[in-house]
Structure formats: C-alpha cells, structure tokens
N, C-alpha and C positions, 0 to 999 in steps of 0.2 A: 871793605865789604862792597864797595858801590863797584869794584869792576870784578867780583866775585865771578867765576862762570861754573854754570850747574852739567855735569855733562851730559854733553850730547844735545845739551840745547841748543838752540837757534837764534840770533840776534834778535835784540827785543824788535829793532827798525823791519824785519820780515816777517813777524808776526803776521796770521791771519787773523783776523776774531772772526769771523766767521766761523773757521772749521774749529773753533774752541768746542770743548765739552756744552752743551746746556745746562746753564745754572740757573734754569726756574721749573725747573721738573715736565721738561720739554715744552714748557707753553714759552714761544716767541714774545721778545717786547717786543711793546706796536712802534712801526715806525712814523713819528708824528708829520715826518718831513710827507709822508705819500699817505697821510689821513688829510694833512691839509691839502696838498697838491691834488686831492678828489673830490673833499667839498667845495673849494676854490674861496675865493676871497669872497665873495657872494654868500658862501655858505657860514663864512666866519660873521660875518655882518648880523646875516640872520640868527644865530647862535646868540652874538651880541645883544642884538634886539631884544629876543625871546627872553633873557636873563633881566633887563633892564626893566620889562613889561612885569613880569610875574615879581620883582622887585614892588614896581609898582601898585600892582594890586595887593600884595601883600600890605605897604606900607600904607594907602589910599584908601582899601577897601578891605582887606580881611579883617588886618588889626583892628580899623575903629570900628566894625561889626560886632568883631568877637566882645569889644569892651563896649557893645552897646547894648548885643544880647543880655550880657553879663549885669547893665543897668536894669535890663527888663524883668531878670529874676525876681528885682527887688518888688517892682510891680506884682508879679506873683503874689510874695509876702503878703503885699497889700491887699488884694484880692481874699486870700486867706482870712487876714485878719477883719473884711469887714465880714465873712460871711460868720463868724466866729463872735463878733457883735452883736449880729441879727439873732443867730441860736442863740445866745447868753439874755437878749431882751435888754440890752443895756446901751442905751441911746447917748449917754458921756461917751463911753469907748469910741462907737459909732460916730460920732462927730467929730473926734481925734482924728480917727483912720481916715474918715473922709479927708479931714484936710492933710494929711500926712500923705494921702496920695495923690492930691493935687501938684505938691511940690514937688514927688518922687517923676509926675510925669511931664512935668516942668521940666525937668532937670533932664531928661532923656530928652525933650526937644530942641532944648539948649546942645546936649550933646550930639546928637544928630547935625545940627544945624553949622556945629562949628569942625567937623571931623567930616563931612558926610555932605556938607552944602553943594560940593560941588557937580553932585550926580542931579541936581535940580534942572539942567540945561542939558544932559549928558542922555542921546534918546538913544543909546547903542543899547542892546541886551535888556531895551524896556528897564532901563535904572532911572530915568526921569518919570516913569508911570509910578513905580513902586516909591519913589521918592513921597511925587503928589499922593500916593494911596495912604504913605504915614502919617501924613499933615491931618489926612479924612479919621483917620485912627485915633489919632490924640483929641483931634474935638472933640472925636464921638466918646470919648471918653471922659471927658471934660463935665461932654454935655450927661453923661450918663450920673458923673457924682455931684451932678445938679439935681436930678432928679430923685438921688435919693437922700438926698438932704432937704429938698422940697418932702418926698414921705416922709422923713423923720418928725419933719414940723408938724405935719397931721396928724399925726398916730403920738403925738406927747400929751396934748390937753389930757387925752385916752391914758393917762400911765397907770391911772392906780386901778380903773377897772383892768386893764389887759397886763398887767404887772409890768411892767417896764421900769428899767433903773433912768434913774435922772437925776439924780445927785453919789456924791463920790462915797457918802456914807451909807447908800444904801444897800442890803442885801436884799438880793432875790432867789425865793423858794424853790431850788432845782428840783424838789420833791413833788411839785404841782403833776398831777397826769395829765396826758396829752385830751382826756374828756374833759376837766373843766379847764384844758387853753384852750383847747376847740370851743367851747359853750362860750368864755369870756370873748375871743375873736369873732364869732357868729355875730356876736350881739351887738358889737360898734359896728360892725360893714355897714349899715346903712349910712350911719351919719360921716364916717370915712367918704364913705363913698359920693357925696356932697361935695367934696372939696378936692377929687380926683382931677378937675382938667386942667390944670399945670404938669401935672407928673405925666398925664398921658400924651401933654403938646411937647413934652422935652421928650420923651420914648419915642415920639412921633419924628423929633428932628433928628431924631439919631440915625432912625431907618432912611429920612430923606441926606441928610450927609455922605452916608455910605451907597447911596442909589449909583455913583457915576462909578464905583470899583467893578473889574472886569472880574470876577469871582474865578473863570478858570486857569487862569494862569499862575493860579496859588496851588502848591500840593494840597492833594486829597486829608495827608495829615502828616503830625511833625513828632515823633513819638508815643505814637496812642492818641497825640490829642487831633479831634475832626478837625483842619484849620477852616477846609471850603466847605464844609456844611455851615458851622458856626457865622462866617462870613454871610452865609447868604442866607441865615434866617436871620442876623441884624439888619442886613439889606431890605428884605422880601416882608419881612411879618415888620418888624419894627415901623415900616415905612408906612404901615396899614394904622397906626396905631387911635389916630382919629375916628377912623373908620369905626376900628373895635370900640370906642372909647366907650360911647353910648348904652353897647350893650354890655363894658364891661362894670358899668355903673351900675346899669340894669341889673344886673346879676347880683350886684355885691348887696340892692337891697329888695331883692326877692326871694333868693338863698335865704336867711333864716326865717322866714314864714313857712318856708316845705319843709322846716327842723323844726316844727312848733317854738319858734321863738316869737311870744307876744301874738300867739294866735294858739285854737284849741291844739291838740297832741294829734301827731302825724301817726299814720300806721303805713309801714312800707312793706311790699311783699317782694323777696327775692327768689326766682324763678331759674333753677339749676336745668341747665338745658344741654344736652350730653352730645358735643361737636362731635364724638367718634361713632356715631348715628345722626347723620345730619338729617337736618328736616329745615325750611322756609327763612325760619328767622334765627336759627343759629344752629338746632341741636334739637333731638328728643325732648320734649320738657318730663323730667324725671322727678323732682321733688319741686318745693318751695316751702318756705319760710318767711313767718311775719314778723315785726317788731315794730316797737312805738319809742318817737322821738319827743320828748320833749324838751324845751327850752335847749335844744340843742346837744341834749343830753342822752345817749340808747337809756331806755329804763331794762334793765336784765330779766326783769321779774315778768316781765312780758315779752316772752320769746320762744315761738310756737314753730314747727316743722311738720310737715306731712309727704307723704306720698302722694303725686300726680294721681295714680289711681283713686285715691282717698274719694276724691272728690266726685269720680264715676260709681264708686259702689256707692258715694250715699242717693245720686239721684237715682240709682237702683231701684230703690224704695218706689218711685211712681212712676216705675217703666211701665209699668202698667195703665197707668192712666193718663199720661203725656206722651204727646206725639213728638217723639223725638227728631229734629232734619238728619235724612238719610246722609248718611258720610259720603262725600267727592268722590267719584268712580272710581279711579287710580286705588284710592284708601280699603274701598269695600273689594276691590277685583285682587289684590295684591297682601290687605293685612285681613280680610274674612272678618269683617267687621262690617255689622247691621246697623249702627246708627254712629252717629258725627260724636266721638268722643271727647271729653274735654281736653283730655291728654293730648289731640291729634288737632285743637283748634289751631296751632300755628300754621295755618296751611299756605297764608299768605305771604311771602318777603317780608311786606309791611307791615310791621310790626302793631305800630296803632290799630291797623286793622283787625290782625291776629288774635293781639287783645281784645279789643273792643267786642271781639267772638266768642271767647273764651270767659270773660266777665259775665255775658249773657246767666253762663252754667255756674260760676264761681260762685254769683251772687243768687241763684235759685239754689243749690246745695247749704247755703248761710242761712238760707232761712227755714230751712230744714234742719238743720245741726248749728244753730249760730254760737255756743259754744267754742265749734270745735273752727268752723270756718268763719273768719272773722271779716269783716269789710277792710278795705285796704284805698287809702288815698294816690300812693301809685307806684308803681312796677318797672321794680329794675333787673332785666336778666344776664345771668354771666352762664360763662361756658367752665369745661375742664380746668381750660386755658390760665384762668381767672386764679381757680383756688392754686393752683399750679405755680405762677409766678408772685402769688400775693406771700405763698410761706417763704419764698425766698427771702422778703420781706420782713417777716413777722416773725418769719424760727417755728421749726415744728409745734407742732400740738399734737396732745397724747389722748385718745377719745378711747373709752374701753381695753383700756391697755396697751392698744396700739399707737406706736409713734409715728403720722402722718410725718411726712417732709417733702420739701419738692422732687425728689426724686422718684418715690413709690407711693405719692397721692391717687394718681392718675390709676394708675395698673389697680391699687387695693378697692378706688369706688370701682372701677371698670369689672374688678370680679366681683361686687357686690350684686352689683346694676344684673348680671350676667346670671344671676340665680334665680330657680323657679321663685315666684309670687310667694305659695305657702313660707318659703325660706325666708321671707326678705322682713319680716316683723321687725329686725333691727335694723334696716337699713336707713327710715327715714331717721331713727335717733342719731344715728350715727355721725349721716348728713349734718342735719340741722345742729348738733354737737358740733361740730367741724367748724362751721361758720362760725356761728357762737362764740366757741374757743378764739378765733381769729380774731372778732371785730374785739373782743376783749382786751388783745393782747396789744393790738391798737390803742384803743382807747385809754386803759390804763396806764398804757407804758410810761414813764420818765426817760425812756431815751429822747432828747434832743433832733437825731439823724429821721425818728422814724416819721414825722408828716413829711418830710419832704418828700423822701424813700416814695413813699405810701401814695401820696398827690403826683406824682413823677411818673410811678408804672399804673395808675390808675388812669389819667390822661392817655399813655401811651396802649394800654386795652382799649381804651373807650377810641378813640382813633383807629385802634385794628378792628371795630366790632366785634369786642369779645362781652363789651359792656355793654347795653343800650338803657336806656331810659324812657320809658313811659310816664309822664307826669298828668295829672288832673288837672293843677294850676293853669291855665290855657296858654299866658303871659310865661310862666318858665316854661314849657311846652314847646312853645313858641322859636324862646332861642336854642332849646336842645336840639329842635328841627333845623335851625340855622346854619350850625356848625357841624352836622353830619352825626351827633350823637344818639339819634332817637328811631333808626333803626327803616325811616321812611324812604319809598320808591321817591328817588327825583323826580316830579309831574314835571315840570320846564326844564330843559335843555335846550341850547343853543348848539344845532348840529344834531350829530347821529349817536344814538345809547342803546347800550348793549348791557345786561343781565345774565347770569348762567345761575339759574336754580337747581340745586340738586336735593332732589327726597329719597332719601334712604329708606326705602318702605319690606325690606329683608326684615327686620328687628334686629338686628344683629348689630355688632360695633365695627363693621368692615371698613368704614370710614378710616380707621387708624392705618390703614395699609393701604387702602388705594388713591393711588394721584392721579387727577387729571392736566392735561396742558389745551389750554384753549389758540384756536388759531384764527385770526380776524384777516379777511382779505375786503379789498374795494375796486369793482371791476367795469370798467363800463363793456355794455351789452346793448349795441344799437344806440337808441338814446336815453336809454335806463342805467342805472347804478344798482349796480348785481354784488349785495353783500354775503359771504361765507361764514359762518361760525363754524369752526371744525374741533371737536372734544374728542381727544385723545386718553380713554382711561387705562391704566399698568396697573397692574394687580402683582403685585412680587410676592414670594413665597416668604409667609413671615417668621420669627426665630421658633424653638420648638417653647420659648416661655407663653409664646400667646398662642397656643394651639388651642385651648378653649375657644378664642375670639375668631377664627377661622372659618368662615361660613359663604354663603355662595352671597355674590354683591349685588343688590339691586336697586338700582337708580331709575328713577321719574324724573324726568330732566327738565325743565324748559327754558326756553331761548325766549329775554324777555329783547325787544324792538321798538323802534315810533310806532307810532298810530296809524295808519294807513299803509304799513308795511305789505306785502304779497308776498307771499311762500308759493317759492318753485318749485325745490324736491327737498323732502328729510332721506336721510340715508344714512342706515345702518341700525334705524329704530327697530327695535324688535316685538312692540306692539302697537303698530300704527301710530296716529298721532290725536292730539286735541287741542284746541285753542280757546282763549278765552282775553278777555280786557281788562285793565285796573290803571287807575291813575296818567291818564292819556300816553296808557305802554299797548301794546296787542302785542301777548305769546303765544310760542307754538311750544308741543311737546314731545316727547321721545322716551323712548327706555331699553335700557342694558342691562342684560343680566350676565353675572362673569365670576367665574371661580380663581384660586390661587395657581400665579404664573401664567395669568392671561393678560390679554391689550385686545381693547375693541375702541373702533373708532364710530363718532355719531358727528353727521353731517349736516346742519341746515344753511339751504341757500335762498335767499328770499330777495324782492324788489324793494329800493327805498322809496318813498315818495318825492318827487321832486324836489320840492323847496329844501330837503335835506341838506343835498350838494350844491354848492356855488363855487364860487370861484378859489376857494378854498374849502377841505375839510377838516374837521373837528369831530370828534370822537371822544364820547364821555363813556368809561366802563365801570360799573359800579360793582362791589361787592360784597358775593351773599358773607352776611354772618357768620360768626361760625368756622370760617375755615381762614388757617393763619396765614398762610402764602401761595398763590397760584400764579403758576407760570403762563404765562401770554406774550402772542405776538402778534402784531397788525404790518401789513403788507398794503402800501398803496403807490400807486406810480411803479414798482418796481424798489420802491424803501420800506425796509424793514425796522419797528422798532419793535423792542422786547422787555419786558421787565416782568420781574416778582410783585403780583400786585397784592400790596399788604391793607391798601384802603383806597377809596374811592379817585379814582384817577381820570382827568382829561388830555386826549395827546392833539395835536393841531399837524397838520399835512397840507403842502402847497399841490396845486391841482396843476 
C-alpha cells in the first residue's frame, strides 16, 4: 500500500502546497516566520517584557488588592454592626464590636504591610502616596473607635434614665416612641455634655491626621458610595472639631431649656411660607401654627393653626382708630394695598428683622383675640420644600380624606392656596392638620431608622434655607446666627458680597416656573473695580396640569452690595429703581414683568469701594431663602467659575 499510486497523480516529492485546495475556509495561516521577521527581535523582547510586567502586577498588586479589598468588606460588617448597636441602645454589643473591629483593622494592616509593603518606596503611578494615605486611614480609624468607646463610657452612668442595655440579661423596650427617647435624651445633654472634651479632641485628631491626604486624586465615588466627598468632610470639618467643641457643648446644654426641659413650657410658632410666591425671607407667609413643648415633650392638646390673614382681619377691628405704617412703595404701587400688612411684614431678607416686624402686629392682634392668638417664645419658618421632603420621611398623612404624599403635597396646597378667600375656610385646618399629622408620626413612631432619617434631612433644609429659626433665647440665638441657620444678612465680610432678592408681588405662584441665572463679572475701569450682576429670567411654557398657576410674573428685584458701593447704570428695569441700607449692605432695585415663554434680562453695574479689592479677590454670595438651587457665575481676570448655589458660598480669585 505504501507505493500504491492513485491515478493521474503526481509524486508526492512535486507537490505544490501552495496551489492546494484551502482548508480553512479560505482564511490564510499566518506565516509566523514573516510576523517575526516584521516585529524583529526588538519586538519579540518587548512582547516578552509586556507579559512579564502584567505577570507582575497581577501577582504583586492586583492579587493582594483583590484579597485586601475582600478584607475590607469585613470592615464593612463592622461598620454595620456597630451602627446596629447604637439603634438597639445596647452598650455590651457596642463594646464587642468595637473591639472586633479594632482587630479586623489590624489584621488588614498586617496584610497590607506583608503583600503590599513594597509600594511604600515605589513613587511611580503615585503608589507610595496612596500607600502613606492608608497608614492616615487606619489611624484615623483607630482613632475614630477611640472615640466612641470614650462616648460609650459617658452616656453608661446615663443607662437607666436613657434605657441603655449594659448587662447580657438585659431586655430593652423596642415599644419606647421616639417622643419619650427624645424627652429621656433631651434631658441628660447637659450633664453628657460636661464630659464631651476627650471625644471632641480624638474627632479633632482624626480631621488633623487626614489634613496631608490630596482629596482629588481619589474618584468622585466607588459604586454609589461618595469616596471624595466623605474624604474631605473627615479632612475639612473633622479637623475643626476643637473649634466646634465649645459651641457643641454649648448646645447640648441650652437645647433642652428651648424644649421646656426644667424651665416654664415653650410655645413655638411655625410660619408656612409658600417659595412658589417668593418674597424676602423665603415665600409668601400663608399660614402658621403654634404648639407647646414641654419637658421635651409636644403636648397634642395644644395645637393651634390659622391663616396669615387671621391675624389682619382681627386688627381690622381698629383700623379705625390706629394709624396703621403705610406699606413699602413697591407693595402699595404693585399689590393696591393701603397699609403694611402683617401677611407682607417679611419684607426684609433678614429674617430677625422681618420678624421682629411682624411681631409688632402678632402681638397687638393677641391682645385683642388672646384666645385665639397666642404669645410664642420663637419662630421657626419652612417652605413647600419642607413638608415636601419631610413625608418622604414620615410616609404620607391622610387629612380630610385625602392622602398627602411627597409627590402631590405641593400641587394639592398649591391649589388650595390658589382659591378665592371666601373658599378657603378649610384651608388653614387642613394645613395645620398636615403638620400635626407629621410631627405625630415622628414623635410617636417606634421605628428605630426614623431620628436619624428626620435629623439628617432636617439639617440638610436648614443648610439650604428651607428651615430658618428665630429664637428669643439670645445665647441659642446666637449660635443659630453662627452657623448660618437663622436666616441673617451677613453684616462682616471679608472682601466683596453679593445678594439677589426677588419679591414676587404678582400674587400668583409663578415662582414654580420661572428660573433665573445670575451672572457676576469684576472689571477694572481706570482705577476703579467695575462689578456687573446680570439676572437672566426664562419663563418656559408650563404642562397643561398647572394652567391655573399660569399668570403674568412679576419681580421687585434687589441687588444687595458693600456699603459704599456706586450704581452706574440698571438696565432692563422696567420701573426705575430705589435704594435703600440694612446691615452694613446698600441695595439698588429693579423690576420685570414677563409672561409664559418669555426671557428678560436685568442689569446692574455699579463701583466697589476701594478697600474691597487687594491683591487678591474674595467673593461671598449668599442666598435668599426660599429658592432651592440657582445657577451663577463669576468671571474675573478672564476665569470663570460656576456653580448651583444650594447655600451660602465664598469663592477666592487671584488678581
């Protein structure tokens, strides 16, 4: 068989393979000899290398990553499990987990150290930065379950008033409402707070440990979670925490005297002020509501609502025999109104001020009706905004049948608000039911999740000015003024401040639909510093569901400035201007009036005073109440910065 011949064939020794059939469904094998012969021995080198290297990192650096991350989950757990001690009230568990995660993060720097040591010397690709940055990690972390085993020590003496477990046989009452753990917590802050400056010096070292970490060169975030925010509020606020200590002492024992704790019964009035008709200090004021706190406690049975108006029809009664102050020009020329309403006293920014106006008439209508209008120790107003992201919180409420929810709160007061007067007999029930229902659902709850929830977006309103507070106390007054929550014109700045007041004197809710964008330049002119504020308003055509709320827009605008500022030219005002001083500010004024699917723009250009500008600028922008995000931009030297301004903001520019 081996010298078989097939006919017609050809010696196997003459074979072509070339001209053979193709047996790979005409795709050519590659010829390896002229793949080498083109990347050359050079190329094969490199090849070499490349393989050897990603070997490398593989075995060097991905692997012990991957099983380092993989340690780090357990830290998670940890994490988990002490917040999960804190809500249980159980100070045994708590001092487990604390040291359970002492060891866990031992054990991660151990592994780091023996897998990973060698990136300590290695400054290629910034791995020696990030090396040092986990070293500042672990302290800080160290230093963190220092501090709350330091709290744990201060708040045990405290277990049986504040229910705390501290022994293995004990059970604690998950049935407790969140109104007497609030009343029992109220009540220890002060003597807690005696024994706060260990916890706040280790808080304090945590922010200075992490002070040398370069925040940007961390991703923005790693699956949902913020890395470089989180980063740079342990950096930035932590590092303060000395600083805060003082006042956070301060607080922990003046806070329960403004809750009648161990002093007479507090009356607080909450003042519903409607942002989609802005006016000074945040919104229309539409209703309010009083209630009385004691021992930390809401009493229910004292819980009173009215209408804004309420309070003008009852000084009604002696319009005839009191001289009423004639209402601000703007208000008289624009709402046909004869005298300074009570409803219309926010006319200032400043809130203290505003009130302090509006009290005048609060408390002369009280003693005319003191039934019905009761004295109030002090005033906290919210917006929309407020009721809006609190049900989120709370879970609907059902008021009259209808089931309020965050999604169709807003729209169902908005067509309440939107109804003639004679119609509106239910409305302040409704309101003030609303509330009511709310702080209820608060107070009594037994969920666990809901203070924090509740403390979390309450902070986070009261930082966008949807919250402000007015206090009597002059000392809590004081720090609410401190920390930006109480509603006040900044009198001292360092540098140049800017204000954009808008009064919506239409009546209308046209607020919901129109945006403005403010535009900030700094120009020099000869030897003067020539500032622009330039207000941009868009009026877009809104869905056919709010066609009731669709009305012509009109804005009373002012441009608040330093003190000694000079107005060059307004432009685009549509009825002159006026000026006036408050709180070493001097504003000018303007006004636009504009319908659906319009843009008008409003111009002021004015001189700084001197000492403004040096050798650098500084630019504080504060903002009004009331409105949740405005776009701005400032232009100096030819740089441009921009942002959504959600709360008071300083930007700094080299000259």
């Amino acid at each position: 068989m081996n010298n078989t011949k097939f006919w017609g064939s050809a010696p196997a020794s003459s074979t072509n393979i070339e001209s053979l059939p193709n047996m790979n469904n005409g795709i050519k094998k590659p010829s390896y000899k002229k793949i080498l012969g083109s990347i050359g021995v050079a190329g094969v080198a490199a090849i070499a290398l490349g393989c050897v290297i990603a070997l490398f990192v593989y075995v060097k650096v991905l692997r012990p990553v991957f099983a380092l991350v993989n340690s780090t989950n357990v830290l998670k757990e940890d994490v988990n499990a002490l917040g999960a001690a804190v809500k249980n009230r159980d100070l045994i568990t708590l001092d487990k987990v604390i040291e359970q995660t002492r060891l866990d993060l031992d054990k991660i720097r151990q592994e780091r150290d023996s897998d990973l040591g060698w990136m300590r010397n290695f400054s290629y690709f910034k791995l020696s930065e990030f090396y040092s940055d986990s070293d500042k990690f672990i302290e800080a972390g160290f230093i963190a379950l220092d501090a709350m085993k330091e709290t744990s020590n201060i708040v045990e003496p405290f277990a049986d008033a504040a229910g705390l477990k501290v022994n293995e046989t004990e059970i604690i009452d998950d049935t407790t409402g969140l109104m007497e753990a609030f009343q029992i917590w109220v009540s220890i802050m002060p003597e807690v707070a005696n024994q706060m400056d260990p916890v706040i010096a280790k808080v304090d070292k945590i922010g200075e440990v992490l002070s040398p970490i370069d925040v940007d060169k961390y991703p923005e975030s790693i699956k949902g979670v913020n890395i470089r925010e989180n980063i740079r509020f342990a950096k930035d606020v932590l590092s303060q925490a000395s600083e805060y200590g003082p006042d956070i002492k301060q607080a922990l024992i003046i806070f329960p005297g403004i809750l009648g704790v161990d002093t007479p019964t507090k009356r607080y009035m909450i003042i519903m002020q409607n942002d989609k008709e802005i006016r000074p200090t945040g919104g229309f004021m539409t209703n309010f509501a009083t209630f009385k706190m004691a021992n930390g406690v809401l009493e229910n049975q004292d819980f009173s609502s009215a209408d804004m108006y309420s309070i003008d029809l009852v000084l009604d009664d002696i319009d005839a025999t009191y001289d009423f102050p004639d209402p601000p020009a703007p208000y008289g020329n624009y709402l046909k109104v004869e005298r300074w309403y009570a409803r219309d006293m926010n006319y200032s920014p400043d809130l203290p001020t505003s009130m302090d106006q509006l009290l005048v008439f609060y408390n002369m209508a009280g003693r005319i009706r003191p039934w019905q209008i009761k004295p109030v120790d002090a005033i906290v107003t919210i917006d929309t905004r407020v009721i809006e992201e609190l049900l989120g919180v709370t879970g609907p409420v059902t008021v009259n049948g209808i089931t309020y929810n965050q999604d169709n709160v807003v729209l169902e007061l908005e067509r309440m608000a939107s109804l003639a007067l004679r119609e509106q007999a239910n409305r302040k029930g409704v309101l003030g039911s609303l509330m009511n229902s709310m702080l209820k659902n608060v107070f009594e709850s037994t969920d666990k999740d809901m203070w924090p929830k509740m403390i979390d977006k309450g902070v986070d309103l009261a930082l966008r000015k949807h919250i402000q507070a007015y206090l009597f106390d002059p000392q809590a007054q004081a720090l609410v003024e401190k920390y930006g929550l109480g509603g006040r014109i900044i009198e001292n700045v360092a540098g140049d401040y800017s204000m954009v007041v808008s009064t919506n004197l239409g009546g209308d809710k046209t607020n919901w639909f129109v945006t403005k964008e403010v535009t900030h330049k700094l120009e020099k002119e000869g030897d003067r510093w020539l500032r622009t504020v330039s207000i941009k308003y868009d009026y877009p055509q809104p869905a056919a569901d709010y066609d009731p709320f669709v009305k012509r827009f009109r804005d009373w605008v002012r441009v608040y400035m330093p003190k000694g500022s000079e107005i060059a030219t307004i432009e685009g005002s549509e009825d002159g201007s006026l000026q006036g001083e408050e709180r070493n500010k001097v504003w000018y004024s303007g006004y636009v009036e504009m319908g659906p699917a319009e843009s008008k723009t409003l111009t002021f250009k004015y001189y700084l005073p001197a000492e403004i500008v040096t050798d650098k600028y500084s630019l504080t922008i504060q903002k009004q109440a009331g409105i949740d995000t405005e776009k701005h931009s400032v232009t100096v030297n030819g740089v441009t910065k921009e942002l959504n301004l959600k709360m008071d903001t300083s930007l700094n520019f080299g000259l």
